[in-house]
C-alpha positions in Angstrom: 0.0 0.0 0.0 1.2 3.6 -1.0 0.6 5.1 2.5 0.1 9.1 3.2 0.0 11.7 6.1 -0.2 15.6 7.0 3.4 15.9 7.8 3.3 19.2 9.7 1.7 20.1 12.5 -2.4 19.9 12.3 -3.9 23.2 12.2 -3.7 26.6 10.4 -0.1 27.8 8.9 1.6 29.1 6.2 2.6 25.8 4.4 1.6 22.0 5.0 3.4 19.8 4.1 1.8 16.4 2.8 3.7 13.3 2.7 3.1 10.1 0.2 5.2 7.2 0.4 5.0 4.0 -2.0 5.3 2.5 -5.3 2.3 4.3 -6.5 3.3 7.5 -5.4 3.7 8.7 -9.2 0.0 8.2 -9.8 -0.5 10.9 -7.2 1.1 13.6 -8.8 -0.1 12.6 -11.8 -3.8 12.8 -10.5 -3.6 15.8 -8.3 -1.2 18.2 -10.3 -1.5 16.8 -14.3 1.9 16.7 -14.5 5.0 14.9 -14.7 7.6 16.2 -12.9 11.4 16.0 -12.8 13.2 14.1 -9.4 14.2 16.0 -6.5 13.0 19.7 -8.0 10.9 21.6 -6.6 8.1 22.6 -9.2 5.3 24.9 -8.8 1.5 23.0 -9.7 -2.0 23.1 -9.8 -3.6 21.1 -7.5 -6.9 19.6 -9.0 -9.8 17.7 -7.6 -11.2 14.4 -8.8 -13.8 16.9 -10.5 -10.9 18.8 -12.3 -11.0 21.6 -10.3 -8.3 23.7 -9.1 -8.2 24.2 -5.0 -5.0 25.2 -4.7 -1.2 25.9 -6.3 2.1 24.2 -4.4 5.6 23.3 -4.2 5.4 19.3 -5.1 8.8 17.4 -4.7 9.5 13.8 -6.0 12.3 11.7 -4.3 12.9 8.3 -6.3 12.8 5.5 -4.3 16.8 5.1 -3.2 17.1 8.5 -2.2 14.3 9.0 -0.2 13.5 9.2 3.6 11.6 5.6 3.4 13.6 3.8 0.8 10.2 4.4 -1.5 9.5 6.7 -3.9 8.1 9.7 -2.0 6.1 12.8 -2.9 5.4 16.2 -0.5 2.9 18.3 -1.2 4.1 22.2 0.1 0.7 23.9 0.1 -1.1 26.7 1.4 -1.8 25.9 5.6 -5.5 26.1 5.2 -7.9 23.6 6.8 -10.1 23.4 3.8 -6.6 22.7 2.1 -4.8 20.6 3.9 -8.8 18.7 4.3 -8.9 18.7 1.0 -5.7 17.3 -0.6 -5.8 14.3 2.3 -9.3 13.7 0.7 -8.2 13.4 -2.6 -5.4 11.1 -1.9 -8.1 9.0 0.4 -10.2 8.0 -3.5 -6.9 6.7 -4.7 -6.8 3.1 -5.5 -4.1 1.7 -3.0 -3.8 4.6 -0.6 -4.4 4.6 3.2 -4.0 6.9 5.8 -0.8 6.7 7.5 -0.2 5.0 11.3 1.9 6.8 13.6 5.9 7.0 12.3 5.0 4.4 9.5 7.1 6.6 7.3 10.1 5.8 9.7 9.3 2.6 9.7 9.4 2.1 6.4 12.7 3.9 6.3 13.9 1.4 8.7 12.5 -1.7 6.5 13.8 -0.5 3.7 17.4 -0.1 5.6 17.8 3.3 5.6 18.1 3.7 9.4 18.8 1.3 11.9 16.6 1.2 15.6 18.8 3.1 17.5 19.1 6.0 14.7 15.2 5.6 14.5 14.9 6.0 18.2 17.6 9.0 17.9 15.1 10.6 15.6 12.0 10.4 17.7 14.4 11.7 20.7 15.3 14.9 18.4 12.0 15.6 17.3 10.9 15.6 21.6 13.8 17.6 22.5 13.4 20.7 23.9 16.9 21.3 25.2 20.4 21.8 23.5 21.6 19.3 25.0 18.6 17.0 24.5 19.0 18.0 21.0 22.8 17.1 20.7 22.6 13.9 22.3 20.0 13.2 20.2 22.1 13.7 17.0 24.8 11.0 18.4 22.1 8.4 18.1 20.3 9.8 14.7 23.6 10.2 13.3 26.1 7.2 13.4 28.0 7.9 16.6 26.1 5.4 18.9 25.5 2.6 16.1 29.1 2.9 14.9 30.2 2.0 19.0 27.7 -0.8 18.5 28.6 -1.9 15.3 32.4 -2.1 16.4 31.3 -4.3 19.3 29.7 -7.1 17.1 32.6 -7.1 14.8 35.3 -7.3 17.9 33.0 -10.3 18.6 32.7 -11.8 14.7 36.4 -11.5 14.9 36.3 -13.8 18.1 33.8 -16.2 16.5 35.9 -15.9 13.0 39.0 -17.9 14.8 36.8 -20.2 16.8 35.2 -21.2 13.4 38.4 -21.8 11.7 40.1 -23.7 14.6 36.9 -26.3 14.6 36.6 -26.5 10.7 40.2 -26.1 9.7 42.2 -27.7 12.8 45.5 -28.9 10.6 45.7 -24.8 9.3 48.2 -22.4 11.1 45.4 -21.6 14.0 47.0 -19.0 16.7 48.8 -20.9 19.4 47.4 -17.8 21.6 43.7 -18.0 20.5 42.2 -18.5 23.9 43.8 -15.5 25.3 43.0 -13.2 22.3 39.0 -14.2 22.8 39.9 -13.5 26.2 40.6 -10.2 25.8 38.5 -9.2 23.4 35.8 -10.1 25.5 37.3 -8.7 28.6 37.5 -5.5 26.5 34.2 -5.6 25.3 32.4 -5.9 29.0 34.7 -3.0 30.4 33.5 -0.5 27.0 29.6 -2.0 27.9 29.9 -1.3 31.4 31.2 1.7 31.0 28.7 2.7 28.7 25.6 1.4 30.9 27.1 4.0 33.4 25.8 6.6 31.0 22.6 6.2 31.5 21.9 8.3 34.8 23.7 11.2 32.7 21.3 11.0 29.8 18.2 10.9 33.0 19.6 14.3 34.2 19.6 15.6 30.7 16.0 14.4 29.5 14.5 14.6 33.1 16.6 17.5 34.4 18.3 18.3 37.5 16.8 18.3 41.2 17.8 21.4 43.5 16.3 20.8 47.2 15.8 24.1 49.1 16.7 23.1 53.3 16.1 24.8 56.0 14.2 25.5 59.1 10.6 27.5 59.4 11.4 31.2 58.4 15.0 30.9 57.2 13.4 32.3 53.6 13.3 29.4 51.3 9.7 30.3 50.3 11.5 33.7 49.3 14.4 31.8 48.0 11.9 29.6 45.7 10.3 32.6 44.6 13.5 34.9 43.5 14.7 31.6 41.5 11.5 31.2 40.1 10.9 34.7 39.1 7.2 34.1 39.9 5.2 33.6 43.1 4.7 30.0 43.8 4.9 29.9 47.5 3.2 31.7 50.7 5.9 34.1 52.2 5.3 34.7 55.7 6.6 35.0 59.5 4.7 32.4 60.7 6.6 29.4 61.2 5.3 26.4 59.5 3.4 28.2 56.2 4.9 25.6 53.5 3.9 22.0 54.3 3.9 20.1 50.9 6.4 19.9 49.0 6.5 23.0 46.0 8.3 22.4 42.3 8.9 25.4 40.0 10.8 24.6 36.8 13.1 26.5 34.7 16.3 26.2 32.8 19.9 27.0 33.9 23.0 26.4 31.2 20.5 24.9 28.6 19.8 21.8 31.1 15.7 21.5 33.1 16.0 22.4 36.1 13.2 21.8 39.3 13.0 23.6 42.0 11.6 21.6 45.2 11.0 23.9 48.3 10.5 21.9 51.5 8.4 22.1 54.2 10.5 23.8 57.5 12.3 20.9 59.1 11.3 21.3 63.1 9.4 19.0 65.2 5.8 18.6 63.8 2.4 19.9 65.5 -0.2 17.8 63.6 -0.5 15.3 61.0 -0.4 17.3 57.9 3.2 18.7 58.7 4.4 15.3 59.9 3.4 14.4 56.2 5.4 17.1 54.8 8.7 16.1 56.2 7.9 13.1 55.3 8.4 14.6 51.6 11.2 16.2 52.3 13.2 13.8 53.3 12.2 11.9 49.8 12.8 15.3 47.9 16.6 15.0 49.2 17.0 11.8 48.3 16.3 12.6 44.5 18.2 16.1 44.4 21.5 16.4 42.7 21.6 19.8 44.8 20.7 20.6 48.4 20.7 24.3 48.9 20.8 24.4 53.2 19.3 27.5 53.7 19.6 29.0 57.7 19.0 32.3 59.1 21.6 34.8 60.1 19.9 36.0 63.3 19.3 32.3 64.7 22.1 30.6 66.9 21.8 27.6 65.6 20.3 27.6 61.6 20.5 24.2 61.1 19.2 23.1 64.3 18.0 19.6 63.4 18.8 19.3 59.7 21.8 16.5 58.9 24.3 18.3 57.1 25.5 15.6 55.1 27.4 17.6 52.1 28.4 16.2 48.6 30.5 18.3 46.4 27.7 19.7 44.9 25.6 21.3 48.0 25.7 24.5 48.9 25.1 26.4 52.8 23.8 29.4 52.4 22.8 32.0 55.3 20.1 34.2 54.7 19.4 37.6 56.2 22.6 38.7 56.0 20.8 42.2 56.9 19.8 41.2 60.4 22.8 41.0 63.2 24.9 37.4 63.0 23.9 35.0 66.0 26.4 32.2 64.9 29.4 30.9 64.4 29.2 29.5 60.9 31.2 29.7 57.9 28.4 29.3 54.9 29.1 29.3 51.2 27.4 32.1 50.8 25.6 34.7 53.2 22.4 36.8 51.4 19.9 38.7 51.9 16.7 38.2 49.8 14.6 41.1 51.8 17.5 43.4 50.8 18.2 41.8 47.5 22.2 41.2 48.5 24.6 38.8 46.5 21.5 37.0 44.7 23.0 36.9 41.7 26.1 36.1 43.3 23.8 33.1 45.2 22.5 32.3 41.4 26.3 32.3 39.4 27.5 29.7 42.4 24.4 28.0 42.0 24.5 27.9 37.7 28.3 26.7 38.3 26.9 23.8 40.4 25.0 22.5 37.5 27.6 23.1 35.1 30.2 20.8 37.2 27.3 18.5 37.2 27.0 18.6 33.4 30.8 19.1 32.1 31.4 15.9 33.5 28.8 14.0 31.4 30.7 14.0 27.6 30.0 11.9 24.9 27.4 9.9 23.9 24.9 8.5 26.6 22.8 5.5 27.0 19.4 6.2 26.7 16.9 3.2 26.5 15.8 0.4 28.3 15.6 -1.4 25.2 18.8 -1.0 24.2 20.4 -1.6 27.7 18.6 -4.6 28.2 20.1 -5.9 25.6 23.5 -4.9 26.5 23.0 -6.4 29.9 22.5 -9.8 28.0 25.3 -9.5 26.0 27.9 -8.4 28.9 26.2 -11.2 31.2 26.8 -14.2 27.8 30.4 -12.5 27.6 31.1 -13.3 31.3 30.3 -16.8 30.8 33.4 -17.6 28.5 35.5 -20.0 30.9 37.6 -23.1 30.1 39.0 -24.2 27.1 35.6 -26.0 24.8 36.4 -23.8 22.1 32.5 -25.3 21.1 31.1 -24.1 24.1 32.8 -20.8 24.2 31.0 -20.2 20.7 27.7 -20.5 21.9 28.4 -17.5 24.4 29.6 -15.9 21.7 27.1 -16.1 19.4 24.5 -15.2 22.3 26.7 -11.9 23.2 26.5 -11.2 19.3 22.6 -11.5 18.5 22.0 -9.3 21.5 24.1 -6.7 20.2 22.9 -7.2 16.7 19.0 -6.8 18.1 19.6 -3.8 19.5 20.4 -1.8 15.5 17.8 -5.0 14.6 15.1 -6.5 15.6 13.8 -8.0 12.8 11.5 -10.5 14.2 10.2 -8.8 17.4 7.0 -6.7 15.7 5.4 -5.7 19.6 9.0 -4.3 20.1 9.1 -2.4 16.5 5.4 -1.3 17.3 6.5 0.3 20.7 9.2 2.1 19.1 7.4 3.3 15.7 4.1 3.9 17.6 6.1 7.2 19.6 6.5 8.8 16.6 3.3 11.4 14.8 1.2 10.7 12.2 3.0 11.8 9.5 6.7 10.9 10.4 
């Protein structure tokens, strides 16, 4: 079936674009524009209706069928962003013998059928058309592009090579076989599992970057992080006031800092409980540290103890900060960072040590990261079929092999697993 979509986003706008992919893809153009046109340039036409009428004038593009996106021939319709257009040019193709509407990233799927991309770059693509970030986007890339296949594809043929002189030692055992040929599968394989290891300890690097990073705000009841939250947030999302006790639940505001998501949790004021609704509350905020990657302690300047009762447990990454740097000093301390919000002192100061914080956190993720379950799954197989190569069976040490192998190969492949290709094709838009 020659299969067709809105590829642009549904609504009004300034062009559509409408896709066709298939062998008949010809017969549209020759249907809906009267014409035959010349491959990959771009030709002004009238649009016609099955009663000869014209309803519109466009760009319409042919790609033959080895250098399009899907492998097919393909045709795109640019026209005018109308609804009675776009409505119309969808209905036309509909009373085409052998067209159908389009499932979700069928086009890509055909692209991957027809060998044009492999999964991971088909999953890459999907991941670049979601990202919102510059660094979503650029990690992205490395698995649309070939960076993240090319590591994978190196893997299997480290492994062929492996299989390549078990082969010839069982079928040819009178040739010139290696006298050292346990110990080079040996350490090809060792390699192997250190590079997949290595690379599955991407994966909480590509979370921060599609999920973000976690900054707790910690302090006692009035040391200002309801202020604090606030400033960040540019916007009022929590109560600011002098009674003790004001911010119970746990608030989130979200924004970005160096190009990376950022939440911002504000926790309730950490002090013995009065009732049930602020015993739920710490509750929260214990979780909420937990899951930061930052803990902002927060304490005021005019209390002799500001962080009566809070467990100071620093990382590298944490910073103490004393507030009310306006009020006189009560303590002994020697913060990060003394402010005052009321007064508007060293906030920006407070936010370039904060945006530094983040960058540490991010310079050190470089490179390509691992960033589905799919895929690590599958890596987890192979590392766990490479650790069973032991003893000298060069028989049995080919079966591990070739188990390490098809788990790599599934992850660019997975020719025979249509639930997974439907999962992965089924994330895409109509149209893609």
């Amino acid at each position: 079936m020659t299969i067709y979509a809105l590829s642009t986003v549904p609504g009004k706008s300034g062009v559509a674009v409408v896709r066709v992919s298939g062998q008949q893809a010809k017969t549209a153009i020759k249907k809906i524009t009267k014409k035959i046109i010349k491959p990959r340039m771009a030709t002004v036409c009238k649009l016609y209706d099955s009663n000869n009428e014209i309803f519109d004038e466009a760009v319409v593009i042919f790609y033959e069928g080895t250098k399009s996106f899907t492998g097919e021939p393909v045709v795109e319709f640019q026209t005018h962003g109308s609804l009675s257009i776009i409505s119309k040019i969808l209905d036309e193709l509909s009373i085409i013998d052998g067209f159908r509407h389009a499932e979700p990233g069928e086009f890509t799927k055909r692209a991957y059928l027809s060998g044009k991309i492999n999964l991971v770059q088909a999953e890459g693509l999907a991941d670049l058309i979601d990202s919102e970030t510059e660094k979503q986007r650029s990690q992205a890339l490395m698995h649309y592009g070939d960076f993240v296949s090319n590591k994978y594809f190196s893997w299997s043929n480290e492994i062929k090579t492996c299989l390549a002189l078990i082969e010839a030692s069982i079928d040819f055992s009178d040739e010139d076989i290696p006298k050292n040929l346990l110990s080079d599968i040996r350490k090809i394989s060792k390699k192997i599992k250190k590079e997949i290891s290595d690379f599955l300890k991407t994966e909480e690097s590509s979370n921060i970057i599609k999920e973000g990073i976690n900054i707790a705000i910690i302090g006692r009841p009035n040391s200002g992080k309801s202020s604090l939250i606030n400033y960040l947030s540019q916007k009022k999302i929590a109560i600011v006031s002098k009674k003790p006790g004001t911010t119970r639940d746990i608030l989130r505001s979200e924004k970005f800092f160096s190009g990376i998501p950022v939440t911002l949790i504000d926790t309730a004021g950490i002090r013995r409980a009065n009732d049930e609704i602020e015993k739920e509350g710490l509750k929260l905020t214990r979780k909420a540290l937990e899951s930061a990657h930052i803990k902002v302690y927060l304490g005021a300047n005019n209390d002799k103890t500001p962080y009566r009762g809070i467990d100071l447990n620093l990382s590298k990454n944490d910073l103490v900060v004393i507030n009310k740097s306006d009020l006189k000093k009560k303590h002994n301390l020697r913060p990060n960072i003394s402010i005052s919000l009321k007064k508007e002192k060293k906030l920006k100061f407070f936010e370039n040590k904060l945006e530094e914080k983040i960058r540490n956190i991010i310079s050190t993720n470089t490179g390509a990261f691992l960033n589905k379950k799919r895929q690590k799954n599958h890596l987890i197989d192979a590392r766990n079929s490479l650790e069973k190569i032991s003893g000298k069976d060069l028989e049995i040490i080919s079966i591990h092999i070739r188990e390490a192998l098809r788990s790599l190969d599934n992850i660019t492949r997975e020719t025979d697993n249509e639930e997974v290709l439907g999962i992965i094709f089924g994330k895409f838009c109509i149209g893609k």
